[in-house]
KOLNU-695080 format. One record per residue: residue number from 1; x, y, z of N, C-alpha, C, O in turn; residue in three letters. Coordinates in steps of 0.001 Angstrom, whole numbers, always signed. Layout:
KOLNU-695080
site k=NUM&nx=X&ny=Y&nz=Z&cax=X&cay=Y&caz=Z&cx=X&cy=Y&cz=Z&ox=X&oy=Y&oz=Z&r=ALA
...
END
This chain:
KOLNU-695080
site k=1&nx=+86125&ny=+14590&nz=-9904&cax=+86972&cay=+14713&caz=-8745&cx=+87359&cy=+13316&cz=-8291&ox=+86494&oy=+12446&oz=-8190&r=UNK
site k=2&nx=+88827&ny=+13043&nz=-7974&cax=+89360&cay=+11624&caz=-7608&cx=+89728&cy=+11950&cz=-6294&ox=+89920&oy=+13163&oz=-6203&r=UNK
site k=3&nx=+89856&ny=+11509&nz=-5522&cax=+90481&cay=+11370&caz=-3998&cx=+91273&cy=+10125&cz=-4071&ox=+90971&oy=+8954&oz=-4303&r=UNK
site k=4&nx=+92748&ny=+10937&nz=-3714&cax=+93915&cay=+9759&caz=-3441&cx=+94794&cy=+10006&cz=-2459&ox=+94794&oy=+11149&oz=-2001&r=UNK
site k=5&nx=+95790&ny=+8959&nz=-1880&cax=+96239&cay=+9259&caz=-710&cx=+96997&cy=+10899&cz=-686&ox=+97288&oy=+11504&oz=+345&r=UNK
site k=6&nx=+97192&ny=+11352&nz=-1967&cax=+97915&cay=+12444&caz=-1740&cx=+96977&cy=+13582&cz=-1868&ox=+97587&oy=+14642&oz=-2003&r=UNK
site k=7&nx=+95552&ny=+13714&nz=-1870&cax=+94560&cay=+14552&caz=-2129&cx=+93545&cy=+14401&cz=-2878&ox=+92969&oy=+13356&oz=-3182&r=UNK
site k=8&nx=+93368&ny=+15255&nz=-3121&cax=+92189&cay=+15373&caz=-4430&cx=+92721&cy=+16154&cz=-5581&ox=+93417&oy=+17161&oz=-5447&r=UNK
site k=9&nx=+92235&ny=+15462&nz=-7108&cax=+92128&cay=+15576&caz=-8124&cx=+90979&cy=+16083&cz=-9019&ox=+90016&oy=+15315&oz=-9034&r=UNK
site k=10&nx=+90842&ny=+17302&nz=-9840&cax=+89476&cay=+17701&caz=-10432&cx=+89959&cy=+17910&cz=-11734&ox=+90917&oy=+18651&oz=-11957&r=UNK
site k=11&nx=+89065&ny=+17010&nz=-13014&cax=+89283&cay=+16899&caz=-14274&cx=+87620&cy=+17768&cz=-14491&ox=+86452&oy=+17533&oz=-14178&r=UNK
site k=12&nx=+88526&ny=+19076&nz=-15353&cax=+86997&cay=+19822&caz=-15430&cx=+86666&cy=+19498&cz=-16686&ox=+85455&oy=+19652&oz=-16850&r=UNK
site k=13&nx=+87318&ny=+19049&nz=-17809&cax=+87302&cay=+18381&caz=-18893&cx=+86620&cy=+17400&cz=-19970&ox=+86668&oy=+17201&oz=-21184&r=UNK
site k=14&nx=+85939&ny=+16887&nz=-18799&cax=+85256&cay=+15703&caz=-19207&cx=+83912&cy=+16112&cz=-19562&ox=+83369&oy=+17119&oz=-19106&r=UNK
site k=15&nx=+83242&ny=+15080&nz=-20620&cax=+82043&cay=+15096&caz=-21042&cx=+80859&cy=+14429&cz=-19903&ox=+81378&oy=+13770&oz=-19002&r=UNK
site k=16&nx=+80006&ny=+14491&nz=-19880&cax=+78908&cay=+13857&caz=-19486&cx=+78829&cy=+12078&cz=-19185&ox=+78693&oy=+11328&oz=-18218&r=UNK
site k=17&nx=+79040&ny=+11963&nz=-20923&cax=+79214&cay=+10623&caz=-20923&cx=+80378&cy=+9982&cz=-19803&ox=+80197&oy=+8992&oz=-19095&r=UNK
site k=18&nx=+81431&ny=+10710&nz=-19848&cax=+82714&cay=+10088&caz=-19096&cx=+82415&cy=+10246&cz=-17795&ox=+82559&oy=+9318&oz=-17000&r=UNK
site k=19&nx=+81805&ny=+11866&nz=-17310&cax=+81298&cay=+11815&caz=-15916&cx=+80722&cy=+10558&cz=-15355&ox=+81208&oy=+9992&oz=-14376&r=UNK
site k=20&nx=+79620&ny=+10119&nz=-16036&cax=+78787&cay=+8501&caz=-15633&cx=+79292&cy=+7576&cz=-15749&ox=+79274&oy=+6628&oz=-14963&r=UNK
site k=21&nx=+79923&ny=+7671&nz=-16895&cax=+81345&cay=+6056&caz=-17126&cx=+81767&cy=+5953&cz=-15795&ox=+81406&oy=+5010&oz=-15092&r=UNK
site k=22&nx=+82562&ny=+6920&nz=-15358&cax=+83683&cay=+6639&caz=-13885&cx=+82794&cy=+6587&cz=-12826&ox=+82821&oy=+5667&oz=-12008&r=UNK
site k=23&nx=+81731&ny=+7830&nz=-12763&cax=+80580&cay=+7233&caz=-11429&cx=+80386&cy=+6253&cz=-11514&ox=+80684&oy=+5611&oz=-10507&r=UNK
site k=24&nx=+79912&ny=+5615&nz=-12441&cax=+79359&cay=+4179&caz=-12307&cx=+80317&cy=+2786&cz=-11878&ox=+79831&oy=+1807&oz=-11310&r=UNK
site k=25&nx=+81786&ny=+2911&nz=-12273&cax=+82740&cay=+2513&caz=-11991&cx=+83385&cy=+2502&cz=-10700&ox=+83920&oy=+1616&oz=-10034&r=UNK
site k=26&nx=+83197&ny=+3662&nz=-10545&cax=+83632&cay=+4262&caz=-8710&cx=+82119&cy=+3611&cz=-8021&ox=+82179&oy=+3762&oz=-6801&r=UNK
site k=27&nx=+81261&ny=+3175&nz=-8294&cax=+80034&cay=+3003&caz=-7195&cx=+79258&cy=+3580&cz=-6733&ox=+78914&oy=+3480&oz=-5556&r=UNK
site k=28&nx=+78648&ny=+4564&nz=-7823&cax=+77745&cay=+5566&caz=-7587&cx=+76462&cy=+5165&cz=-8801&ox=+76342&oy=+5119&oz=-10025&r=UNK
site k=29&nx=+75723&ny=+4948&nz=-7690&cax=+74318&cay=+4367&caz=-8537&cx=+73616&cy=+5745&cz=-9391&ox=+73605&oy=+6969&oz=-9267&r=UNK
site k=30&nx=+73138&ny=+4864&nz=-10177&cax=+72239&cay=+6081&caz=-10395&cx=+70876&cy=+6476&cz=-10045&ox=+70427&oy=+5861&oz=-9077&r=UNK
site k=31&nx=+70039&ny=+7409&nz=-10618&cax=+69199&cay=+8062&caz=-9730&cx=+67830&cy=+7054&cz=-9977&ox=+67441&oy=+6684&oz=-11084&r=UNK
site k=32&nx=+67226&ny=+6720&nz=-8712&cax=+65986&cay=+5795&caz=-9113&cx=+64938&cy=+6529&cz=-8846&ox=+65147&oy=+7292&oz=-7903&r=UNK
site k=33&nx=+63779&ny=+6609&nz=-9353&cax=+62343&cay=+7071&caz=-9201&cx=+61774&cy=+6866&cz=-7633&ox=+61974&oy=+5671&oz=-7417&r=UNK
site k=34&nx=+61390&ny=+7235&nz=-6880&cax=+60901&cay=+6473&caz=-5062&cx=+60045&cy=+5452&cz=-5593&ox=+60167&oy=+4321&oz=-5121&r=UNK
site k=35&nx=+59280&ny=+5638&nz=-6407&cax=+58059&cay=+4299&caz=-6838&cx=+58982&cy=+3117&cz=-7180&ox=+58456&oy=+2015&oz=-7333&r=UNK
site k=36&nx=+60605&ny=+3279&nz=-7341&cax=+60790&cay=+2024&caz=-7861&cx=+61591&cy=+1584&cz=-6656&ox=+62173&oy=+521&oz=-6876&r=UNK
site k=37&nx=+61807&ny=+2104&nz=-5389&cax=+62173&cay=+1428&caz=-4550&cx=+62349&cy=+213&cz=-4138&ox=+63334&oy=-523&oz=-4196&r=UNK
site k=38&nx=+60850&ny=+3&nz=-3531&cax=+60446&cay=-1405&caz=-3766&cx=+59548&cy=-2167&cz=-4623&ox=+58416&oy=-2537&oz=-4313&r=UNK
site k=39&nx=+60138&ny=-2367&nz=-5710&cax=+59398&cay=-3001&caz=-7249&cx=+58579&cy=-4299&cz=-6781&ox=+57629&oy=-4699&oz=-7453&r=UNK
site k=40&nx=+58943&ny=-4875&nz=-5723&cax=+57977&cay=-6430&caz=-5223&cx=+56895&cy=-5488&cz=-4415&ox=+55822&oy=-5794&oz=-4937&r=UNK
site k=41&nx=+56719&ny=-4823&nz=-3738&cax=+55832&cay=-4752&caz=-3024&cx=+54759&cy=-3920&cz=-3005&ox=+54946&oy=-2775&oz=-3416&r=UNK
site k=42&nx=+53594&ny=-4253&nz=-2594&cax=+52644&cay=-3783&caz=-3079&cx=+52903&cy=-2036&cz=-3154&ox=+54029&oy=-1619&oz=-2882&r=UNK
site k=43&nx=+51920&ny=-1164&nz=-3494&cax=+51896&cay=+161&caz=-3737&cx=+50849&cy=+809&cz=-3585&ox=+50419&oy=+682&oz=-4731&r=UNK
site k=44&nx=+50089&ny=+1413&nz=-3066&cax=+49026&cay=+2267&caz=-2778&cx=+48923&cy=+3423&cz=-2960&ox=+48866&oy=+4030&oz=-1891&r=UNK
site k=45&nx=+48867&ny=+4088&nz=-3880&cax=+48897&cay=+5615&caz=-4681&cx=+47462&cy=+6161&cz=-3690&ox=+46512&oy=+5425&oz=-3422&r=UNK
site k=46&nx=+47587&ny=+7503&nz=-3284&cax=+46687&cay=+8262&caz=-2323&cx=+46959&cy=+9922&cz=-2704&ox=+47983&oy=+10545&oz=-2985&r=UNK
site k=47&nx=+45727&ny=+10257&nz=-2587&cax=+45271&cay=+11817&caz=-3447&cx=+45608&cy=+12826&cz=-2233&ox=+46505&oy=+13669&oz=-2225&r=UNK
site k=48&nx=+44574&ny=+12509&nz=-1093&cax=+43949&cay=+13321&caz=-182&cx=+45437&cy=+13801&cz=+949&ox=+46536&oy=+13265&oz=+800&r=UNK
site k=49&nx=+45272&ny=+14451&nz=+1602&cax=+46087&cay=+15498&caz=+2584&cx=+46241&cy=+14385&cz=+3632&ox=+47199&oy=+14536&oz=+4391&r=UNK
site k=50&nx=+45559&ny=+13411&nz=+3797&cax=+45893&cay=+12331&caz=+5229&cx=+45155&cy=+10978&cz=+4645&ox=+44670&oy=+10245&oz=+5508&r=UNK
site k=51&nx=+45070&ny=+10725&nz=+3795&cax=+44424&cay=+9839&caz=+3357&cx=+46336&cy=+8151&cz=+3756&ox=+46356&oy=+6969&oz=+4097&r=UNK
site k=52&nx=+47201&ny=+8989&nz=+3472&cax=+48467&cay=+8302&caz=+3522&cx=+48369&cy=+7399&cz=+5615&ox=+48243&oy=+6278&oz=+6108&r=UNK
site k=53&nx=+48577&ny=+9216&nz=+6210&cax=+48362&cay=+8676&caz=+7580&cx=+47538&cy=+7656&cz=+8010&ox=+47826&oy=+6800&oz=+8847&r=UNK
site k=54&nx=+46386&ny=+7795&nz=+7338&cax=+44866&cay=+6733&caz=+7857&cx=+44986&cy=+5270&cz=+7465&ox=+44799&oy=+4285&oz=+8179&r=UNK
site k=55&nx=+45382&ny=+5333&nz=+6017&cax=+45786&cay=+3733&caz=+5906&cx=+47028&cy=+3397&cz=+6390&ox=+47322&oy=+2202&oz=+6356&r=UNK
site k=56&nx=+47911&ny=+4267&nz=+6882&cax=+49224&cay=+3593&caz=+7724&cx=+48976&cy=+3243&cz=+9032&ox=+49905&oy=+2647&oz=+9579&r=UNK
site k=57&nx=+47833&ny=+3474&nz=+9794&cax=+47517&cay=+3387&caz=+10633&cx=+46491&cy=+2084&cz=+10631&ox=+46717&oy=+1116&oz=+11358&r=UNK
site k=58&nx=+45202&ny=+2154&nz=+9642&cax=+44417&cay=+1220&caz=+9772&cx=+45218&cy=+147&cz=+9445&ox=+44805&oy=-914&oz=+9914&r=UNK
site k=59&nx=+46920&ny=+27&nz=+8352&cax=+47130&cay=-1405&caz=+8245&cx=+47815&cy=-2063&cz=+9679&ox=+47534&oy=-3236&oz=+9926&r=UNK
site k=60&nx=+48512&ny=-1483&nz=+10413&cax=+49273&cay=-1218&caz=+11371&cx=+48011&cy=-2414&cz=+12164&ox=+48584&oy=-3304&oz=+12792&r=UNK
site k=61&nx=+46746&ny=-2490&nz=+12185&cax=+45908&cay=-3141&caz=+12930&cx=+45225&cy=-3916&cz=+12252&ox=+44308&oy=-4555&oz=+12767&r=UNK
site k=62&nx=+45551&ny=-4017&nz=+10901&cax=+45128&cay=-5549&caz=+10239&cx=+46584&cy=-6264&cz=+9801&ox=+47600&oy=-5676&oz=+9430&r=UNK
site k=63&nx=+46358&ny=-7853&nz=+9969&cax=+47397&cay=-8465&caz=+9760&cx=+47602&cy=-9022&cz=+8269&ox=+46825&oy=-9716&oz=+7613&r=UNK
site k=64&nx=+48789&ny=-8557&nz=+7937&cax=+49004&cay=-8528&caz=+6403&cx=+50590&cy=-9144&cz=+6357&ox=+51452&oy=-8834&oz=+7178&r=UNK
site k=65&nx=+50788&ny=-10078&nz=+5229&cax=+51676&cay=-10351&caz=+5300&cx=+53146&cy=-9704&cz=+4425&ox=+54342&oy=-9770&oz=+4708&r=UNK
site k=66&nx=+52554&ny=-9199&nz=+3492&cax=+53658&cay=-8372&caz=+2732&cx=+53628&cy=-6532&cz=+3041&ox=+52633&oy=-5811&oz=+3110&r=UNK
site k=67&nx=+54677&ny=-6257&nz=+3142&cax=+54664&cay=-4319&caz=+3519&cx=+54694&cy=-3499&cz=+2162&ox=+55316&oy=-3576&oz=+1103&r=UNK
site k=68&nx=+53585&ny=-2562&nz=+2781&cax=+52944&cay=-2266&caz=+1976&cx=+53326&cy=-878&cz=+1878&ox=+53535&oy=-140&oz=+2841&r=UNK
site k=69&nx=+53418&ny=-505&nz=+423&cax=+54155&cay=+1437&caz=+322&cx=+52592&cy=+1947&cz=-131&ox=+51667&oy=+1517&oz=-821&r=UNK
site k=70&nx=+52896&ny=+3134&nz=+697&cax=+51492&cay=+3880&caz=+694&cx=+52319&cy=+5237&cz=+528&ox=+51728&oy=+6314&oz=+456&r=UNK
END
């Protein structure tokens, strides 16, 4: 689908490959993993049902200098 001053355009035609060619062209990223969000910063993988809440909280009251994904 193109959007131009006179409307919109839909090429049902296209392959896959060409779909991503023009997304990628037009400025449409592609899809990233959440873990790779932030690739510099640290990461804290957590099992438990609140185990996430507790260390967002206990870091919140120790002073740390880089932010940390939990």
């Amino acid at each position: 689908m193109e959007q131009t001053s006179n409307g919109s355009t839909f090429e049902e035609s296209l392959s896959q490959d060409a779909v991503l060619e023009r997304s990628a062209r037009s400025g449409v990223s592609r899809w990233v993993h959440p873990l790779l969000y932030y690739p510099t910063n640290p990461l804290i993988l957590v099992e438990g049902k609140y185990d996430q809440v507790f260390l967002s909280e206990a870091l919140k009251h120790v002073q740390h200098r880089k932010k940390v994904q939990i």
